[in-house]
N, CA, C and O atoms as a Tripos MOL2 file, in Angstrom:
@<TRIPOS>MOLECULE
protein
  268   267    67     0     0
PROTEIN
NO_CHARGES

@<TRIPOS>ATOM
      1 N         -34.2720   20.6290   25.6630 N.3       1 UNK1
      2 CA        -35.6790   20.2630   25.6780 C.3       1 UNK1
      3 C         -35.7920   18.8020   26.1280 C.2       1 UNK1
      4 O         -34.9690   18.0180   25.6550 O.2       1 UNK1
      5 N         -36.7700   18.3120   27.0400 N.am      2 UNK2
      6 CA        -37.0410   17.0280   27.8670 C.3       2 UNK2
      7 C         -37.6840   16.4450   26.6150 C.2       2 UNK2
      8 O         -38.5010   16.7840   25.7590 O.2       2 UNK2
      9 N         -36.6150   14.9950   27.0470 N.am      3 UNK3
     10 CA        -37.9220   14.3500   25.3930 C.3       3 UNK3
     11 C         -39.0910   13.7570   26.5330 C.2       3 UNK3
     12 O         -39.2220   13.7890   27.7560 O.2       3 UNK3
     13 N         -39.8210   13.2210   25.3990 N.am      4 UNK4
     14 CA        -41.1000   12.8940   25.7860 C.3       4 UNK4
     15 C         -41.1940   11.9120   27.2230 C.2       4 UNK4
     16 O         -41.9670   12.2250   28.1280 O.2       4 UNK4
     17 N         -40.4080   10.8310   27.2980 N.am      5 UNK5
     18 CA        -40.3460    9.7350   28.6020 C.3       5 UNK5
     19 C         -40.0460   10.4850   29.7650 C.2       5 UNK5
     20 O         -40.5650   10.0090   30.7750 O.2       5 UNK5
     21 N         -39.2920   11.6320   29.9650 N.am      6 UNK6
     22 CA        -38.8690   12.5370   30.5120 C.3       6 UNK6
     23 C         -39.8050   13.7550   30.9810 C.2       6 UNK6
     24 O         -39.6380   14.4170   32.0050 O.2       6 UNK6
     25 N         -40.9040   13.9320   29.9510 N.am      7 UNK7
     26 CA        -41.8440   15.1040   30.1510 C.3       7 UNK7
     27 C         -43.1500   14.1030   30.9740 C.2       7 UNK7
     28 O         -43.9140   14.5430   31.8340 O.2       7 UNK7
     29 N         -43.1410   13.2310   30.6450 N.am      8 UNK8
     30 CA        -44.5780   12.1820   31.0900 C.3       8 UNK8
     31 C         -44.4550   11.7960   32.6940 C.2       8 UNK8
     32 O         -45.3790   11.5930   33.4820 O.2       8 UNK8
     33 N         -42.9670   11.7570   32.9470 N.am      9 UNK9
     34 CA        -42.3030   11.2920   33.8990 C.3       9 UNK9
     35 C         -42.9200   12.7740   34.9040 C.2       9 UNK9
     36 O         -43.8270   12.8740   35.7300 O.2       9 UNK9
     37 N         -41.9910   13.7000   34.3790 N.am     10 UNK10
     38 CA        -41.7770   14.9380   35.4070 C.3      10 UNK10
     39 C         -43.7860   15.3790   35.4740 C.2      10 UNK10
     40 O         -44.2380   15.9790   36.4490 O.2      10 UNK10
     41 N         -44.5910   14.9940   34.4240 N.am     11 UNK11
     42 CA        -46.1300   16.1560   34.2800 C.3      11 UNK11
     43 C         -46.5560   14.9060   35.3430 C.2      11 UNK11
     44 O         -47.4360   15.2230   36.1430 O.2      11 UNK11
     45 N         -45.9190   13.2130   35.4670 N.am     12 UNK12
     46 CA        -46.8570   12.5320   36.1850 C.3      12 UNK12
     47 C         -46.7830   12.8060   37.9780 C.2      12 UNK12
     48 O         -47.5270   12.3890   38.8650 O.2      12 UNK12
     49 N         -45.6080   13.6430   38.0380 N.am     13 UNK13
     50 CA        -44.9990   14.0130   39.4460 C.3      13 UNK13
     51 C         -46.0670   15.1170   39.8380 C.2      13 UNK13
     52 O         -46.5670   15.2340   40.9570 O.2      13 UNK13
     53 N         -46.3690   16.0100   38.5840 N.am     14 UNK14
     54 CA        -47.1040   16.8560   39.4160 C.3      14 UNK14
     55 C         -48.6280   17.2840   39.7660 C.2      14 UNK14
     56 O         -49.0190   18.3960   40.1230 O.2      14 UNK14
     57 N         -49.2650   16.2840   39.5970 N.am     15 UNK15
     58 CA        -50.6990   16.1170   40.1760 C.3      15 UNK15
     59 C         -51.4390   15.0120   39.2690 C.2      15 UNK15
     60 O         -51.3390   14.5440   38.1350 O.2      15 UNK15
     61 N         -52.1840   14.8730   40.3400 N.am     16 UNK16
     62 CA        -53.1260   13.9210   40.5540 C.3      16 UNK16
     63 C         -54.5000   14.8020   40.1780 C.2      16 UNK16
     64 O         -54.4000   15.9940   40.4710 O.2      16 UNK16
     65 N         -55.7670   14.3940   39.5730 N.am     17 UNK17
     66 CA        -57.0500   14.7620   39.1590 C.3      17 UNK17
     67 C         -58.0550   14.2970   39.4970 C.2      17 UNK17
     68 O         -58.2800   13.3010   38.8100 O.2      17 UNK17
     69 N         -58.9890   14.5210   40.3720 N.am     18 UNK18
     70 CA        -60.3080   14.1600   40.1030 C.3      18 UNK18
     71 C         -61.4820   14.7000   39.3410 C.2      18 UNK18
     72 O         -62.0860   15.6900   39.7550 O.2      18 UNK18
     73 N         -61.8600   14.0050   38.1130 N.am     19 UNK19
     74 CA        -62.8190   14.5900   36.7880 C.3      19 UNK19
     75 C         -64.0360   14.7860   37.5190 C.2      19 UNK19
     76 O         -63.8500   14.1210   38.5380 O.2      19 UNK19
     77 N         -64.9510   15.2060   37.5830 N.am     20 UNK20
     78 CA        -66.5440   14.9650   37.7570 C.3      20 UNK20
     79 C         -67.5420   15.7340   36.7050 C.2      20 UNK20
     80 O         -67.8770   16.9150   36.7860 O.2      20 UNK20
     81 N         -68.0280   14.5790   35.4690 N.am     21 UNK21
     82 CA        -68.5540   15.5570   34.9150 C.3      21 UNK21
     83 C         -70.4430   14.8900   35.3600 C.2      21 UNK21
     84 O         -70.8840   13.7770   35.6480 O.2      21 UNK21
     85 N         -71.0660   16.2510   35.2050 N.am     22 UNK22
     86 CA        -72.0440   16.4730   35.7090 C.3      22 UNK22
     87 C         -73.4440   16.8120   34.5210 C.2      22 UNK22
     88 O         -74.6430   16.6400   34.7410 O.2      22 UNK22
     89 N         -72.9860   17.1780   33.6320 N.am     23 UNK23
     90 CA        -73.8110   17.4270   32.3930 C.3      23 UNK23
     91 C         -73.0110   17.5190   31.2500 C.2      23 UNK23
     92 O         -71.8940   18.0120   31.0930 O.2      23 UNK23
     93 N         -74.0940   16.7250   30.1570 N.am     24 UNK24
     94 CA        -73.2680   17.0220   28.6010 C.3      24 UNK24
     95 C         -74.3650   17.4590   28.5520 C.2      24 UNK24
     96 O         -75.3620   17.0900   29.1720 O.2      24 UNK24
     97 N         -74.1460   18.9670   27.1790 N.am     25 UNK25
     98 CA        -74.4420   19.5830   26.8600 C.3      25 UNK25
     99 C         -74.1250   20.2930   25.0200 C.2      25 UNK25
    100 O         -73.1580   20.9450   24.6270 O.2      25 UNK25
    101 N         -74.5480   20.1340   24.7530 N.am     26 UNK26
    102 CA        -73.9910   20.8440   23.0590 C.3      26 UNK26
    103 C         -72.7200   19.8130   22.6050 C.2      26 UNK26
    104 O         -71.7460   20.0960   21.9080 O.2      26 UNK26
    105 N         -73.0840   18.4510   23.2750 N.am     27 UNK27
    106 CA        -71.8150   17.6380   23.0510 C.3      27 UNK27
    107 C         -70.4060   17.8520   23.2840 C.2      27 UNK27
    108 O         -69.4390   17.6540   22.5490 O.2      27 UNK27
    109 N         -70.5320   18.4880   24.9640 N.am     28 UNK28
    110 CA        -69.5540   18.9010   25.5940 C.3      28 UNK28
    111 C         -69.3970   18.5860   27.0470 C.2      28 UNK28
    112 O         -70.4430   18.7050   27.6860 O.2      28 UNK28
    113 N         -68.7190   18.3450   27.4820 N.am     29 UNK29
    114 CA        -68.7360   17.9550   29.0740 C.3      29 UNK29
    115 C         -69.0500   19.3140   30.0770 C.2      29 UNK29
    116 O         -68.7780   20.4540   29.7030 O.2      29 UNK29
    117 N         -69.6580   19.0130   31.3940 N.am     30 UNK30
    118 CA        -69.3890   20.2650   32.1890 C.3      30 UNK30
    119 C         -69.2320   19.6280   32.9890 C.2      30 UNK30
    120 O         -69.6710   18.4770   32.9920 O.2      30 UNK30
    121 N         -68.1970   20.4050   34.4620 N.am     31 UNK31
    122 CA        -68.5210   19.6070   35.4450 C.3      31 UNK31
    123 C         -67.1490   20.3400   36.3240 C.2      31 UNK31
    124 O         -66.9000   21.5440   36.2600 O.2      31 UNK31
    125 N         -66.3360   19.3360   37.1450 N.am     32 UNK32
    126 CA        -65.4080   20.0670   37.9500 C.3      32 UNK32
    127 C         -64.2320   19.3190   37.8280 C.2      32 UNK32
    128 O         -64.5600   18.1350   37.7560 O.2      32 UNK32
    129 N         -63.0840   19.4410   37.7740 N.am     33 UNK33
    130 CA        -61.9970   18.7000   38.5610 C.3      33 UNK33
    131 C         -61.3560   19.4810   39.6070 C.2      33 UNK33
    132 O         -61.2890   20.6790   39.8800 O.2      33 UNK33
    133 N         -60.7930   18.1240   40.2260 N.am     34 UNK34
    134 CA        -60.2290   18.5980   41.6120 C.3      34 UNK34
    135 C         -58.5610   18.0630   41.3750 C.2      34 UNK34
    136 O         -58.1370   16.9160   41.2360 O.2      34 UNK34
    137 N         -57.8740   19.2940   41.3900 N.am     35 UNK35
    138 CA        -56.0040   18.6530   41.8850 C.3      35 UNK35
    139 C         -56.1960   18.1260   42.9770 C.2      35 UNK35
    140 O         -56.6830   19.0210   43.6670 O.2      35 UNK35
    141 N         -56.1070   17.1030   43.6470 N.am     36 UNK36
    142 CA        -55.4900   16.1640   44.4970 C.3      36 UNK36
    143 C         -54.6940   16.7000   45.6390 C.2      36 UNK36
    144 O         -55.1370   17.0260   46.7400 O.2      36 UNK36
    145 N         -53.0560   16.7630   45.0930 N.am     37 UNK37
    146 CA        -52.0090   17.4340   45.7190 C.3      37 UNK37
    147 C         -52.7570   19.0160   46.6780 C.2      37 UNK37
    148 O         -52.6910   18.9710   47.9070 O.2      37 UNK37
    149 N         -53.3720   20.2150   46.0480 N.am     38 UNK38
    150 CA        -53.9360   20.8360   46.2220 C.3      38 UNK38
    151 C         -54.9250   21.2250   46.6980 C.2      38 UNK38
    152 O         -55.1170   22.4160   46.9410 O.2      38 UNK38
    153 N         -55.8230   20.2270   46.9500 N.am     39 UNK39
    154 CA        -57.0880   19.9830   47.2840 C.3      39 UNK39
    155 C         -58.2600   21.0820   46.7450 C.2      39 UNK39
    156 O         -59.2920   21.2560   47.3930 O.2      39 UNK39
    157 N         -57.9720   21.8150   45.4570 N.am     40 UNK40
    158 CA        -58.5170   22.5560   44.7080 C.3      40 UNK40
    159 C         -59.2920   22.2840   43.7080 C.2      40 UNK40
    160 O         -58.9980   21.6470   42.6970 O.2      40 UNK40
    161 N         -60.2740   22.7580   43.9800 N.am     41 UNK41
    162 CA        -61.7780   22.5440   42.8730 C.3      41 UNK41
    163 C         -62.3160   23.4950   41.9370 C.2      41 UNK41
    164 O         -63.0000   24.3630   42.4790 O.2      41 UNK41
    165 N         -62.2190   23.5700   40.8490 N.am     42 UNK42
    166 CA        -62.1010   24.3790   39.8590 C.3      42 UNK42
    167 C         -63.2610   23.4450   38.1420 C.2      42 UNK42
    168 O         -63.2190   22.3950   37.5020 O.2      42 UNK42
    169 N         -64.2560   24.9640   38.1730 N.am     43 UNK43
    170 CA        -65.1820   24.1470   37.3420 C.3      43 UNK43
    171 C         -64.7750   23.9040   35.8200 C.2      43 UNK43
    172 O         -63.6480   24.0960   35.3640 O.2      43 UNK43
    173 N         -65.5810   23.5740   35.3080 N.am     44 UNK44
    174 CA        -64.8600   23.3170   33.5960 C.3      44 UNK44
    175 C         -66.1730   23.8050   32.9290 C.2      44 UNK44
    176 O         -67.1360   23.9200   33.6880 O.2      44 UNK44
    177 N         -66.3900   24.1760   31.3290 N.am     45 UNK45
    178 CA        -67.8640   24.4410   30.6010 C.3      45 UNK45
    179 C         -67.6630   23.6000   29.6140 C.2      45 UNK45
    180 O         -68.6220   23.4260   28.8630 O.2      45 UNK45
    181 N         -66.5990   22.9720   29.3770 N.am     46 UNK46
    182 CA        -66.4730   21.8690   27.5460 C.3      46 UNK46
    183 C         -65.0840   21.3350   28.4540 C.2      46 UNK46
    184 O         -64.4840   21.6870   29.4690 O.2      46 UNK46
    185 N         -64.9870   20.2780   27.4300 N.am     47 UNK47
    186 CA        -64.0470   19.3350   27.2930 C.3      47 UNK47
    187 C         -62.8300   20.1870   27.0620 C.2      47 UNK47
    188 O         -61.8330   19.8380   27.6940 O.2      47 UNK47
    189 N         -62.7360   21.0660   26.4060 N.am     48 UNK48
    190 CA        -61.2040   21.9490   25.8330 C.3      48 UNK48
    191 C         -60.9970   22.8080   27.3190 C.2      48 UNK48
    192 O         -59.9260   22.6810   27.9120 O.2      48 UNK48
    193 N         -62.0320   23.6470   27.8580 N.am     49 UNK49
    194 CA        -61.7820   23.7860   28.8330 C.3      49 UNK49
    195 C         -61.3990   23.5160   30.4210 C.2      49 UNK49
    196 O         -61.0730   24.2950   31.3170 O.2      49 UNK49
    197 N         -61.6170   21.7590   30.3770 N.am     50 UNK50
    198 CA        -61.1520   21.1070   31.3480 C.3      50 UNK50
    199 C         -59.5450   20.9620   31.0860 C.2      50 UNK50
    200 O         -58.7170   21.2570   31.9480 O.2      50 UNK50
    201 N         -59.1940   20.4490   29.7290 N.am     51 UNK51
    202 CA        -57.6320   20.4630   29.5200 C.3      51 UNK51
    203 C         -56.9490   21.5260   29.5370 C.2      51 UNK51
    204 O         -55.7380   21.4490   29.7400 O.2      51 UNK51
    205 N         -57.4110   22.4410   29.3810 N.am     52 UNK52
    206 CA        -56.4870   24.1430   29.4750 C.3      52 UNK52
    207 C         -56.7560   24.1730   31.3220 C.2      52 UNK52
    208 O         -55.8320   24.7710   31.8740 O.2      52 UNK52
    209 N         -57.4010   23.8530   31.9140 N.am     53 UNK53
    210 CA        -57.5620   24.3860   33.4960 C.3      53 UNK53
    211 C         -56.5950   23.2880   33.8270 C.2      53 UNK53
    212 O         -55.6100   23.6300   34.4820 O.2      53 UNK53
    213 N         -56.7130   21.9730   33.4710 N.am     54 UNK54
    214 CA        -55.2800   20.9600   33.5800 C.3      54 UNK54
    215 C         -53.7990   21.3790   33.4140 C.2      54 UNK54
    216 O         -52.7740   21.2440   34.0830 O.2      54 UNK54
    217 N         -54.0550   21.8170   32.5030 N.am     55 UNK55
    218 CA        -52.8150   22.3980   31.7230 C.3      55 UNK55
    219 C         -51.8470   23.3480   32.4960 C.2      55 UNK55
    220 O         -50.6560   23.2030   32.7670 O.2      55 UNK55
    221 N         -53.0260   24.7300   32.8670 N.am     56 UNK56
    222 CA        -52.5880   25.7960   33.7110 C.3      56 UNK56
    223 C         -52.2180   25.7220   35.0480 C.2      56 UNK56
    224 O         -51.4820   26.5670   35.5590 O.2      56 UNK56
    225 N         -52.8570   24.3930   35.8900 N.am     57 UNK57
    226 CA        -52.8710   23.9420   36.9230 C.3      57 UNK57
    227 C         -51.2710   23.2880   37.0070 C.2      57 UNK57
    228 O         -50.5670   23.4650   38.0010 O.2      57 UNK57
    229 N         -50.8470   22.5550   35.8770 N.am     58 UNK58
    230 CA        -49.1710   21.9770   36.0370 C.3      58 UNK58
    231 C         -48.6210   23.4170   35.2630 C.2      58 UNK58
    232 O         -47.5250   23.9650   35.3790 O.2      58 UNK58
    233 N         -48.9360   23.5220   35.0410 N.am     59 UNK59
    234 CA        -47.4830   25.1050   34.3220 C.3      59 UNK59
    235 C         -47.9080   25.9060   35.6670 C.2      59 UNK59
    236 O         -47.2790   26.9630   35.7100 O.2      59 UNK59
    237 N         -48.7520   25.7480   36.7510 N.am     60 UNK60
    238 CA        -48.4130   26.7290   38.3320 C.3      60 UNK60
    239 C         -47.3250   26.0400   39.1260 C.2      60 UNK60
    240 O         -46.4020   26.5570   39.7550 O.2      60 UNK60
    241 N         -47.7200   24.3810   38.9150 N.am     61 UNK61
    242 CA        -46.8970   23.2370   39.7010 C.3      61 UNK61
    243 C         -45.3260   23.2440   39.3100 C.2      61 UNK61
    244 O         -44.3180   23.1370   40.0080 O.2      61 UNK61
    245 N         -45.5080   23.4070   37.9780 N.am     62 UNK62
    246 CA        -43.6940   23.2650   37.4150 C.3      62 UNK62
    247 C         -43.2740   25.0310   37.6320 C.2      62 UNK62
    248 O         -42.1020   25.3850   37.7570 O.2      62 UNK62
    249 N         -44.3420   25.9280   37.6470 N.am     63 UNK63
    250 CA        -42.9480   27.1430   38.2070 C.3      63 UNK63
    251 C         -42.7230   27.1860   39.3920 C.2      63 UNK63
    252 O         -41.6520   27.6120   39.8250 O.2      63 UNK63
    253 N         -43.7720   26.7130   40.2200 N.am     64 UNK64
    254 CA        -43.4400   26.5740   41.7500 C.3      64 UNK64
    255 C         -42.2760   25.6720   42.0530 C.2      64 UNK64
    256 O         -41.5590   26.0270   42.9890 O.2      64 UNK64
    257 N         -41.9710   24.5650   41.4160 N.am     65 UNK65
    258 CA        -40.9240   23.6580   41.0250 C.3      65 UNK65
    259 C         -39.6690   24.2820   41.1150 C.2      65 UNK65
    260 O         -38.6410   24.0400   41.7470 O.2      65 UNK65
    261 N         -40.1620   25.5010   39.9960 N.am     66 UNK66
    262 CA        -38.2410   25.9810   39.7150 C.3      66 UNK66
    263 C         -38.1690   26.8860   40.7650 C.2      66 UNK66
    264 O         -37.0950   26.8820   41.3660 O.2      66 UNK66
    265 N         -38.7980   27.4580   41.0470 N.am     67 UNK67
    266 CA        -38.5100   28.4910   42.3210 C.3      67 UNK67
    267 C         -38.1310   28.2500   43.4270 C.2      67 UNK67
    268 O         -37.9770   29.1630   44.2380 O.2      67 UNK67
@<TRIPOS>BOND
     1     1     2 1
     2     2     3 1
     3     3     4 2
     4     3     5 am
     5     5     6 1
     6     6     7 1
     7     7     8 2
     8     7     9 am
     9     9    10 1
    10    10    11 1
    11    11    12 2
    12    11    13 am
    13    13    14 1
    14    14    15 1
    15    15    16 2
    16    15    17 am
    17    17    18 1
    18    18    19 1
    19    19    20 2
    20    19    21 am
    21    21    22 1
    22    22    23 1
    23    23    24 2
    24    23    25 am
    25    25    26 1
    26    26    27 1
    27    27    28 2
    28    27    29 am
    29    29    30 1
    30    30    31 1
    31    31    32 2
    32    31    33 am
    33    33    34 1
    34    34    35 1
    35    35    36 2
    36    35    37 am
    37    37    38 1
    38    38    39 1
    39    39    40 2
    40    39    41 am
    41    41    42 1
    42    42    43 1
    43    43    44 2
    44    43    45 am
    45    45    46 1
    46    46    47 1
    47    47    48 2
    48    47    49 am
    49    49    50 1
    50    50    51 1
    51    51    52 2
    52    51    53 am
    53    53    54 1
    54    54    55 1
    55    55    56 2
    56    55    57 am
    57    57    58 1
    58    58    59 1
    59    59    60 2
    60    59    61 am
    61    61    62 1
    62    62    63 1
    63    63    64 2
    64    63    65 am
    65    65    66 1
    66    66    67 1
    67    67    68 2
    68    67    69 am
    69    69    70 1
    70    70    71 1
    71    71    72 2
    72    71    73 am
    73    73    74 1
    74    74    75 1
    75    75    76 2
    76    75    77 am
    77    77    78 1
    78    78    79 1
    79    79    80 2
    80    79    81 am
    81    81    82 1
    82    82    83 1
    83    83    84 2
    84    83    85 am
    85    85    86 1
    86    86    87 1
    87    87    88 2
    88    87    89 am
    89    89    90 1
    90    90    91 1
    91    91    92 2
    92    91    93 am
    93    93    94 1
    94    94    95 1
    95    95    96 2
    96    95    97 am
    97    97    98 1
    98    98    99 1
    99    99   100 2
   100    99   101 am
   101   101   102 1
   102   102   103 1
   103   103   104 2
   104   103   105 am
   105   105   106 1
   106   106   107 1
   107   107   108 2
   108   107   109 am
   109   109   110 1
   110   110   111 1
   111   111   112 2
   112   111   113 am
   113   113   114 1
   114   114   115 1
   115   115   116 2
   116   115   117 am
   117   117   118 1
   118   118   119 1
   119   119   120 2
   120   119   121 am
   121   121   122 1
   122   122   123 1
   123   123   124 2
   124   123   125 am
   125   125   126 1
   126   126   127 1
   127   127   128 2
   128   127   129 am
   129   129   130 1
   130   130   131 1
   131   131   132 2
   132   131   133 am
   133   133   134 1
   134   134   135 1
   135   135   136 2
   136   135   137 am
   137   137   138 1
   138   138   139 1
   139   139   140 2
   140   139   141 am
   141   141   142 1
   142   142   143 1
   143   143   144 2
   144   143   145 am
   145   145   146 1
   146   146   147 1
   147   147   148 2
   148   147   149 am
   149   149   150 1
   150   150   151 1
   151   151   152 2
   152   151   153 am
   153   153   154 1
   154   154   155 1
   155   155   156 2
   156   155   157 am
   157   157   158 1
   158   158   159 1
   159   159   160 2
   160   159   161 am
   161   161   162 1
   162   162   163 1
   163   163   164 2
   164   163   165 am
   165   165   166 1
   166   166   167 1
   167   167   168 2
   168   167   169 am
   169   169   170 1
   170   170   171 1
   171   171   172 2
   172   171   173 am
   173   173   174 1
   174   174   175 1
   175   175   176 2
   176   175   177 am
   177   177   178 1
   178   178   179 1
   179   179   180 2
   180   179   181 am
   181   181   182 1
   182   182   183 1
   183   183   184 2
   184   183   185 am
   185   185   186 1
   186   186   187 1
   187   187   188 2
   188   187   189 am
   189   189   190 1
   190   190   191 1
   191   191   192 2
   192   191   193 am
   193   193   194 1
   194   194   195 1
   195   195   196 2
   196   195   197 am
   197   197   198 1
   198   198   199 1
   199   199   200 2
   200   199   201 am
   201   201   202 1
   202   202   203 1
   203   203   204 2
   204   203   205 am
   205   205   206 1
   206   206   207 1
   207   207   208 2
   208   207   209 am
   209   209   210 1
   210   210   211 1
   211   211   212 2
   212   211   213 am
   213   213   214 1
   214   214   215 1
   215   215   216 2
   216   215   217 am
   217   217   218 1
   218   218   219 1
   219   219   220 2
   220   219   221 am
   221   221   222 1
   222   222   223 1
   223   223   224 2
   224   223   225 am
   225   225   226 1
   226   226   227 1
   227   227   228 2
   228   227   229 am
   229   229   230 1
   230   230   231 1
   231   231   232 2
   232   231   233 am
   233   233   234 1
   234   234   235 1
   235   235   236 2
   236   235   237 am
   237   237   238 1
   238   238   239 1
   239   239   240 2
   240   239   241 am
   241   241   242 1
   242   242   243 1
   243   243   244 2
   244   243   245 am
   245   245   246 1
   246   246   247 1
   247   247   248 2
   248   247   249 am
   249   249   250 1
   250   250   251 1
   251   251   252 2
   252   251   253 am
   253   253   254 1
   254   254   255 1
   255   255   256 2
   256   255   257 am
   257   257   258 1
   258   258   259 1
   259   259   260 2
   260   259   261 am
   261   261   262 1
   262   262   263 1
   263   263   264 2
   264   263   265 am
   265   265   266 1
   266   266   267 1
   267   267   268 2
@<TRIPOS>SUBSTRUCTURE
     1 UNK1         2 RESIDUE 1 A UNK
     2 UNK2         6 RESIDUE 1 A UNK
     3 UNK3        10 RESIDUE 1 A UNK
     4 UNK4        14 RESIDUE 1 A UNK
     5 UNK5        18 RESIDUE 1 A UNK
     6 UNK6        22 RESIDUE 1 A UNK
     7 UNK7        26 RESIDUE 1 A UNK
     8 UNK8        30 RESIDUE 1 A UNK
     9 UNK9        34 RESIDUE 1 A UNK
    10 UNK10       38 RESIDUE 1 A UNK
    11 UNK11       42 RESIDUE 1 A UNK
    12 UNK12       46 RESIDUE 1 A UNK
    13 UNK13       50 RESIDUE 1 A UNK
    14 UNK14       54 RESIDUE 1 A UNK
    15 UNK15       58 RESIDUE 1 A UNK
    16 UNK16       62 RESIDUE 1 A UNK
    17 UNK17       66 RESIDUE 1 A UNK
    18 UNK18       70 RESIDUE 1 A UNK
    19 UNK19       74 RESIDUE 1 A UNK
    20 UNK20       78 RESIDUE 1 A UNK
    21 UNK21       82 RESIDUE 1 A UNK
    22 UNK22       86 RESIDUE 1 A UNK
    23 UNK23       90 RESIDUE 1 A UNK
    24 UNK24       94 RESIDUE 1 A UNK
    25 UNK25       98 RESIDUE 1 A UNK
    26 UNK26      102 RESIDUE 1 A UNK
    27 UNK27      106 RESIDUE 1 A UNK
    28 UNK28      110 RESIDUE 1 A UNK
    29 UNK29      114 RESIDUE 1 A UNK
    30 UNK30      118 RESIDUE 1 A UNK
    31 UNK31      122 RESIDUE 1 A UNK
    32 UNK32      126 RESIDUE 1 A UNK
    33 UNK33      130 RESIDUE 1 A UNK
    34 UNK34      134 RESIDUE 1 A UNK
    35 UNK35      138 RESIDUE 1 A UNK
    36 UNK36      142 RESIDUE 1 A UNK
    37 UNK37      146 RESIDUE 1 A UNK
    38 UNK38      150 RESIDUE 1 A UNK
    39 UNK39      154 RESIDUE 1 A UNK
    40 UNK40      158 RESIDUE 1 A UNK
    41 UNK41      162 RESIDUE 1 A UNK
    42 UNK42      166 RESIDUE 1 A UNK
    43 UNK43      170 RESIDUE 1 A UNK
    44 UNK44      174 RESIDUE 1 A UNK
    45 UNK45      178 RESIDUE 1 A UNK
    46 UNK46      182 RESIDUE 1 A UNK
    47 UNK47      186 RESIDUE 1 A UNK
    48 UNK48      190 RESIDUE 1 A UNK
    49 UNK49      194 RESIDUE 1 A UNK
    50 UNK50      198 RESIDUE 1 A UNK
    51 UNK51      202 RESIDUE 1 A UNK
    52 UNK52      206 RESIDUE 1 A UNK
    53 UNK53      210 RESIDUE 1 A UNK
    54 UNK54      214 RESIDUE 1 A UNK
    55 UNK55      218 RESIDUE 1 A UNK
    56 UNK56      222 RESIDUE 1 A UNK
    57 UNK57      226 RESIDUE 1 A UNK
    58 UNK58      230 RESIDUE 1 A UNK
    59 UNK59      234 RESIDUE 1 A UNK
    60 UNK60      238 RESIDUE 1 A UNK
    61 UNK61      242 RESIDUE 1 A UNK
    62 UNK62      246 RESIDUE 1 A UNK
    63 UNK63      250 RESIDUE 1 A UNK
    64 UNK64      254 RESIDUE 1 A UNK
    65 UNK65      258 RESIDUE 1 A UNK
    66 UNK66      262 RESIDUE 1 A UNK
    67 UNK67      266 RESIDUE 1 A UNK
């Protein structure tokens, strides 16, 4: 298991973000980010859901990695 200096290192290799949020709502963000590397735009409805579309976006980057 990668310790942490090691995981920050390898998640900072694999993309870049642009946030745009566009409305709060129910005390939640909405709006879009864009991967960078990818040039892919993908919307968000809350704050939890921008970090899980982050999230899913590097766990595509790191299996494409191992493959």
């Amino acid at each position: 298991m990668p310790n942490r200096k090691q995981s920050l290192e390898r998640h900072k290799e694999l993309g870049s973000f642009v946030i745009r949020v566009h409305h709060r709502q129910h005390d939640s963000w909405q709006g879009f980010v864009t991967h960078l590397e990818k040039n892919r735009t993908l919307a968000f409805r809350s704050a939890l859901d921008l970090l899980k579309t982050i999230d899913s976006i590097l766990d595509e980057e790191e299996q494409d990695a191992e493959n």
